[in-house]
ZAMARGU-4260 file (C-alpha; in steps of 0.2 Angstrom, whole numbers, plus 5000, padded with zeros to 4 digits):
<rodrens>
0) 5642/5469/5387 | 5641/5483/5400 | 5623/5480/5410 | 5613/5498/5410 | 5609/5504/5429
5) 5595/5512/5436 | 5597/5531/5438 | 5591/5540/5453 | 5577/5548/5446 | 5569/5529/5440
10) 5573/5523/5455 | 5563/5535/5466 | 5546/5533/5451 | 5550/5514/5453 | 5547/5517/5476
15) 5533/5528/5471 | 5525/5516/5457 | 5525/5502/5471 | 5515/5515/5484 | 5505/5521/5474
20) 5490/5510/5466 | 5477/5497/5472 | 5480/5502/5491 | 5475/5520/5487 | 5461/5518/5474
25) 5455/5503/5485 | 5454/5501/5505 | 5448/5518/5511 | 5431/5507/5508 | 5435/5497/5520
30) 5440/5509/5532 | 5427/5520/5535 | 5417/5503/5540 | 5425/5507/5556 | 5430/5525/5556
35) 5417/5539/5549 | 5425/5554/5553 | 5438/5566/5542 | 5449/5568/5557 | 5451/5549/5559
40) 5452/5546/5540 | 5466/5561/5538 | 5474/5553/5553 | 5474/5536/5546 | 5482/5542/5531
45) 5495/5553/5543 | 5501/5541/5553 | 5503/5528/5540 | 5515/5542/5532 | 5524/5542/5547
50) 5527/5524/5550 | 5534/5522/5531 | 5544/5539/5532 | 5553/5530/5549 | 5555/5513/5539
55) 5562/5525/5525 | 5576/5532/5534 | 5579/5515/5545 | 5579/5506/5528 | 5590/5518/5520
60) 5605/5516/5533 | 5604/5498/5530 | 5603/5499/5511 | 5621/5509/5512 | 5630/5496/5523
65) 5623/5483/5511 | 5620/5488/5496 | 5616/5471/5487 | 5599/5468/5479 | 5589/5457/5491
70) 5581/5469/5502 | 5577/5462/5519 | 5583/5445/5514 | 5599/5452/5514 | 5599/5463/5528
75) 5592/5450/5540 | 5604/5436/5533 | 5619/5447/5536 | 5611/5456/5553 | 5603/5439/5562
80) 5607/5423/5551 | 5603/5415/5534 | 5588/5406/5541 | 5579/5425/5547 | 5585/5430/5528
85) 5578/5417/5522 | 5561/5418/5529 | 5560/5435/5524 | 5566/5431/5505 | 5553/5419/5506
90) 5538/5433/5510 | 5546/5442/5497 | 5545/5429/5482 | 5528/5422/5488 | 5519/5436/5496
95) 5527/5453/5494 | 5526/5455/5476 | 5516/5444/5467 | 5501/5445/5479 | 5501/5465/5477
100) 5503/5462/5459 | 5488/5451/5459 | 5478/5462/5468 | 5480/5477/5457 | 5478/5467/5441
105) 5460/5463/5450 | 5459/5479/5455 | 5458/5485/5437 | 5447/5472/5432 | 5436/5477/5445
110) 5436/5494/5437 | 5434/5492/5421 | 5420/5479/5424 | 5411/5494/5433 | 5412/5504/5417
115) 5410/5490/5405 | 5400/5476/5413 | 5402/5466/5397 | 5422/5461/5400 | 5428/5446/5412
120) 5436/5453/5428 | 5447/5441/5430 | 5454/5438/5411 | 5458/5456/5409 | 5467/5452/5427
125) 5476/5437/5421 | 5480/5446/5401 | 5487/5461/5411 | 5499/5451/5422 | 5507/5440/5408
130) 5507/5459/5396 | 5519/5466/5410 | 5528/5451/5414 | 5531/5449/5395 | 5535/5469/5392
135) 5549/5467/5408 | 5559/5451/5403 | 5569/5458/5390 | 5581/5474/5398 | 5585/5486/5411
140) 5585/5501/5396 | 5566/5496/5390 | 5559/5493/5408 | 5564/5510/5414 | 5554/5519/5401
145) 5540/5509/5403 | 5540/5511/5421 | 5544/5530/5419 | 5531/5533/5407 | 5516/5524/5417
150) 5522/5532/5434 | 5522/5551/5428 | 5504/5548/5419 | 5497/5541/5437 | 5506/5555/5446
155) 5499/5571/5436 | 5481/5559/5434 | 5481/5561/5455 | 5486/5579/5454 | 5471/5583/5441
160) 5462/5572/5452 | 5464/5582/5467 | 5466/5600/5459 | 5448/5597/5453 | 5440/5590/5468
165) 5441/5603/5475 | 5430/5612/5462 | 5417/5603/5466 | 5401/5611/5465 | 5393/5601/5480
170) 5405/5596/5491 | 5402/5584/5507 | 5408/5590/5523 | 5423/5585/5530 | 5428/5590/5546
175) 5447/5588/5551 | 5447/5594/5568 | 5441/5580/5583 | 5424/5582/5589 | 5430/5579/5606
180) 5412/5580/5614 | 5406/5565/5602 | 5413/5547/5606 | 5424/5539/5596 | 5426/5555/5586
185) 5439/5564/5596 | 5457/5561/5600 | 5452/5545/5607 | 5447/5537/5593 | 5466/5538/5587
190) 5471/5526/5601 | 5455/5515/5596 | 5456/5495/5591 | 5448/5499/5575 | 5459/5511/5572
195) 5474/5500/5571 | 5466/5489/5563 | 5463/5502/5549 | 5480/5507/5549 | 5484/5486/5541
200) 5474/5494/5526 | 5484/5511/5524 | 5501/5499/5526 | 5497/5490/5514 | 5493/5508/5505
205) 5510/5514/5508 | 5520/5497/5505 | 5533/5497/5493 | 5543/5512/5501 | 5556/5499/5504
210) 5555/5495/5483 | 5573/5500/5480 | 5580/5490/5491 | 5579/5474/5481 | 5587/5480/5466
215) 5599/5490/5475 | 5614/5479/5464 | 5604/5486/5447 | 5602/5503/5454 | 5617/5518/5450
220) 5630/5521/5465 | 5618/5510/5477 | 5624/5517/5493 | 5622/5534/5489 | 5606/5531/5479
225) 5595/5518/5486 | 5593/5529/5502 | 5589/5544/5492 | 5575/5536/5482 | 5567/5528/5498
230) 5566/5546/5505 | 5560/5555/5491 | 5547/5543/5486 | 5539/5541/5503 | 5538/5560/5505
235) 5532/5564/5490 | 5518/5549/5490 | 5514/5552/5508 | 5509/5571/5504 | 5499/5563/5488
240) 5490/5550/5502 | 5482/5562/5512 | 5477/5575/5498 | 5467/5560/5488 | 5459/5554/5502
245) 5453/5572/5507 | 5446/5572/5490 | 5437/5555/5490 | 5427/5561/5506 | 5428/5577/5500
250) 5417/5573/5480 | 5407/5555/5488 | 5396/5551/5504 | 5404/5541/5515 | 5390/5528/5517
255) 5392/5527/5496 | 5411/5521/5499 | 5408/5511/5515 | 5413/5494/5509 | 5418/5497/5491
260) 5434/5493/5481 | 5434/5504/5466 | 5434/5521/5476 | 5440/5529/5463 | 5429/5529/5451
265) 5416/5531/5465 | 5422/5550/5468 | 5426/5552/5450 | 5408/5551/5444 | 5403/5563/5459
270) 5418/5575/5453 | 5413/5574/5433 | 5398/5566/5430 | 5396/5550/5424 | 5402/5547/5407
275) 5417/5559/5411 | 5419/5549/5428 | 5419/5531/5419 | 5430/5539/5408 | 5442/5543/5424
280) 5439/5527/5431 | 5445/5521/5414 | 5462/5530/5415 | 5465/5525/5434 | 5462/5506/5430
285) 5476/5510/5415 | 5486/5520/5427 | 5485/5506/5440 | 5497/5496/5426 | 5511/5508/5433
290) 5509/5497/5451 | 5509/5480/5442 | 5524/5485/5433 | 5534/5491/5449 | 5530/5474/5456
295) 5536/5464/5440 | 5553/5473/5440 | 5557/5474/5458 | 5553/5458/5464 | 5560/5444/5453
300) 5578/5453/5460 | 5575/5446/5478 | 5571/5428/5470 | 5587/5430/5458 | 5597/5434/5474
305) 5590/5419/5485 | 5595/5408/5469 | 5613/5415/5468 | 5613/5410/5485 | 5605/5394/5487
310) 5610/5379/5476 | 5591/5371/5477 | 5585/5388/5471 | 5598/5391/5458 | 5585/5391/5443
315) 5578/5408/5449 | 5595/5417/5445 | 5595/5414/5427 | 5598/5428/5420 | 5596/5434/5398
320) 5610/5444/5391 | 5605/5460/5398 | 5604/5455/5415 | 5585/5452/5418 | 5581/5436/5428
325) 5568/5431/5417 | 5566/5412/5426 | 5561/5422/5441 | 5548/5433/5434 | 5538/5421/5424
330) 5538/5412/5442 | 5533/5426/5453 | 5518/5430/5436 | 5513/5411/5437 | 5510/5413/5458
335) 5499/5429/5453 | 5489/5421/5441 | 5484/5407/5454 | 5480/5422/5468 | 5470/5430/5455
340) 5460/5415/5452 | 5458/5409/5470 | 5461/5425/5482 | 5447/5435/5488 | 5452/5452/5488
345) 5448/5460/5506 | 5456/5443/5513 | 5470/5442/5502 | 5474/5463/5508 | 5475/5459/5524
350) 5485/5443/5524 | 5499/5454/5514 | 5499/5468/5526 | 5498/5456/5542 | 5515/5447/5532
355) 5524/5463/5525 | 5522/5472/5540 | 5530/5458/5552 | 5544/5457/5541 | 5547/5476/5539
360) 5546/5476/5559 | 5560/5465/5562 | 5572/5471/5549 | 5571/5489/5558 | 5575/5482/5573
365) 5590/5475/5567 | 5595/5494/5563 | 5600/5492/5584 | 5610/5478/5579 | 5620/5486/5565
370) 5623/5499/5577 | 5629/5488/5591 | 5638/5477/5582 | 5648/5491/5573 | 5650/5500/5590
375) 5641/5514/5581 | 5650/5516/5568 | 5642/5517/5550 | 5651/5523/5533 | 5637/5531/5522
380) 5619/5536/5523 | 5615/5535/5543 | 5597/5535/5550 | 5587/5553/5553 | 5582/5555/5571
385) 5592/5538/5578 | 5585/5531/5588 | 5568/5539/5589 | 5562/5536/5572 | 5567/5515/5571
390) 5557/5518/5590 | 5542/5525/5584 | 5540/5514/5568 | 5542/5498/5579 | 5530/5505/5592
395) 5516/5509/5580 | 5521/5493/5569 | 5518/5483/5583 | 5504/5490/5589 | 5495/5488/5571
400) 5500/5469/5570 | 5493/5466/5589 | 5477/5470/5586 | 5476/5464/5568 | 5481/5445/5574
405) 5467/5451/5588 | 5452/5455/5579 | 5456/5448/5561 | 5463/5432/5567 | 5462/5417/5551
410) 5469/5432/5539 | 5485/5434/5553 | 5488/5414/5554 | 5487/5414/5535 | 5502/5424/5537
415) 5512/5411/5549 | 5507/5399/5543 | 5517/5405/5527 | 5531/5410/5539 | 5531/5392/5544
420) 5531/5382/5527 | 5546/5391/5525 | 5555/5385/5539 | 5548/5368/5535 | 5558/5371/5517
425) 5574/5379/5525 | 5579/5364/5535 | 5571/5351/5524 | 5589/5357/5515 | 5596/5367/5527
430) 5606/5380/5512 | 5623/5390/5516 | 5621/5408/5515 | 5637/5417/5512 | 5642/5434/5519
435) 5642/5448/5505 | 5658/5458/5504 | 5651/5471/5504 | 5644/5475/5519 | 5650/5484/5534
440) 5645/5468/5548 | 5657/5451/5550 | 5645/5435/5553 | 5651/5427/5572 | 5651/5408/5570
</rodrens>
């Protein structure tokens, strides 16, 4: 039987599905603890853009020299050796996915809860998880419209969102130029420890540009695809971003949100009152379903590929008739059910975008790699602005991670200390990771 690829078009909703969610609706709380202002907020929101837009097209030149599900397990197995792939593999089947899954099912408990005080957080939390994991194990054909369906409801709810924000009758004022007489408020403030720190929330916002790379195997004409889709989503959701969060600061006072997890329905009750708000904060919770379901479909493909590879890991590439590694997502829904019932939001956010970002740091860097290692030259998709866009995301990645292991410290070492259990299981049973065929490098021994 002839497996059914991803097209194009669901494989730029699926990127956008994995952006768009508990990030967004969530951490600008958080925030404006630190940062008051609408030109440091818009800035935020900017710059994180930026940084995923240069991931995007670093990402996409790598996704067409290796255009094998995985993701940055592949690339860094391929690029570095088996034991960087496999540490990053490992993020991604304990970290990258489940734990963003996890926080958006609580996310949309928290939301509801808010409108409906009488229904348990943290069941509706767990039932949504095992709902999606159940709706995805089946095939490709019914996983695309379900993801499809979900997506283009939570993109035109954000554009009704923002169209009538801006209708408002009593706005707040939102200034977007620096107020460079004021301290902390200018141009300064951009360059500021607490704005770095910030920017680990709007990462965490902004992950998933890098979705289609671990299904790139599942996904139609990879090479020429895969890149595509990174673009296009990141783009689109970066314009999306910065046009919500205008309207958030825009409908609610800031000292309202400072703090807060369910910012949507915040803003949605100052935009339409509040029994049409609850009824918004309603559809975003449902809508926040799209996120969970990006998570389920994409990331069970990195843990299928690490068990095609590694005979101790075998089980995870079990695959039904269709294709679908079912083994591997009832794993990755069991490890969201236990962060559900034992993470604490705020902590658990920062401990994903600490571990994400490091591992999306050292895969662009092996862009150079690529590049010296083929003497510069690359078949396919090749990156835009080589080599100041790889530069700039590295810069502002590092800068980020620097002062987020400064100033949030135990949430950082959470991180390694992930990083280092999976070293421990690497050469407890050091595994043989083989060279796909299909890329452009050749392995040195």
């Amino acid at each position: 039987m002839q497996v059914r690829k991803i097209p194009i078009f669901t494989a730029t909703l699926i990127v956008m599905a994995s952006m768009i969610g508990t990030g967004v609706f969530t951490s600008l709380g958080y925030q404006l603890i630190d940062i008051q202002t609408g030109f440091g907020i818009m800035m935020l929101w900017l710059v994180g853009g930026i940084i995923s837009l240069c991931g995007a097209f670093s990402y996409g030149e790598l996704a067409s020299a290796m255009p094998r599900s995985g993701g940055e397990y592949t690339y860094l197995s391929k690029i570095f050796h088996p034991f960087a792939g496999f540490l990053s593999g490992w993020i991604s089947s304990t970290v990258a996915f489940a734990a963003p899954a996890a926080l958006s099912a609580m996310a949309l408990g928290t939301y509801v809860n808010k409108v409906f005080p009488g229904i348990n957080a943290e069941m509706l939390a767990v039932s949504i998880i095992v709902i999606v994991t159940f709706v995805h194990s089946f095939n490709l054909r019914q996983s695309s419209r379900f993801q499809n369906i979900f997506t283009i409801l939570e993109i035109v709810l954000i554009l009704f969102f923002i169209i009538t924000g801006f209708m408002i009758d009593t706005p707040q004022s939102v200034s977007l130029l620096p107020q460079s007489t004021v301290s902390g408020k200018g141009w300064n403030s951009i360059f500021s420890a607490p704005f770095a720190v910030s920017l680990i929330y709007v990462s965490y916002a902004y992950s998933g540009w890098n979705t289609a790379t671990y299904m790139a195997s599942d996904i139609e004409n990879p090479r020429r695809n895969v890149p595509r889709s990174l673009l296009y989503g990141t783009i689109i959701v970066m314009v999306l971003y910065v046009f919500l969060n205008y309207i958030f600061l825009y409908s609610a006072p800031v000292k309202e949100m400072q703090g807060q997890v369910e910012i949507g329905l915040i803003s949605a009750v100052h935009i339409f009152g509040m029994k049409m708000g609850n009824l918004m904060g309603m559809m975003i919770a449902l809508l926040l379903v799209a996120s969970i379901s990006s998570f389920v479909l994409a990331g069970p493909r990195v843990a299928k590929v690490m068990g095609e590879d590694l005979p101790q890991l075998s089980f995870l590439s079990i695959t039904n008739k269709h294709g679908v590694p079912y083994v591997a997502k009832i794993t990755q829904g069991l490890i969201s059910l236990i962060l559900i019932h034992t993470g604490s939001f705020k902590d658990v956010l920062l401990y994903i975008g600490f571990t994400l970002s490091l591992s999306t740091f050292f895969t662009v860097l092996g862009l150079f790699v690529l590049r010296y290692r083929n003497k510069g030259k690359t078949d396919g998709y090749k990156t835009f602005g080589y080599p100041l866009t790889p530069i700039l995301f590295l810069s502002l990645t590092g800068w980020m991670l620097y002062f987020t292991m400064k100033y949030h410290t135990k949430e950082s070492l959470e991180g390694l200390a992930t990083i280092l259990a999976g070293s421990i299981v690497y050469f407890i049973k050091k595994p043989t990771i083989p060279i796909n065929e299909n890329t452009v490098i050749t392995e040195k021994e």
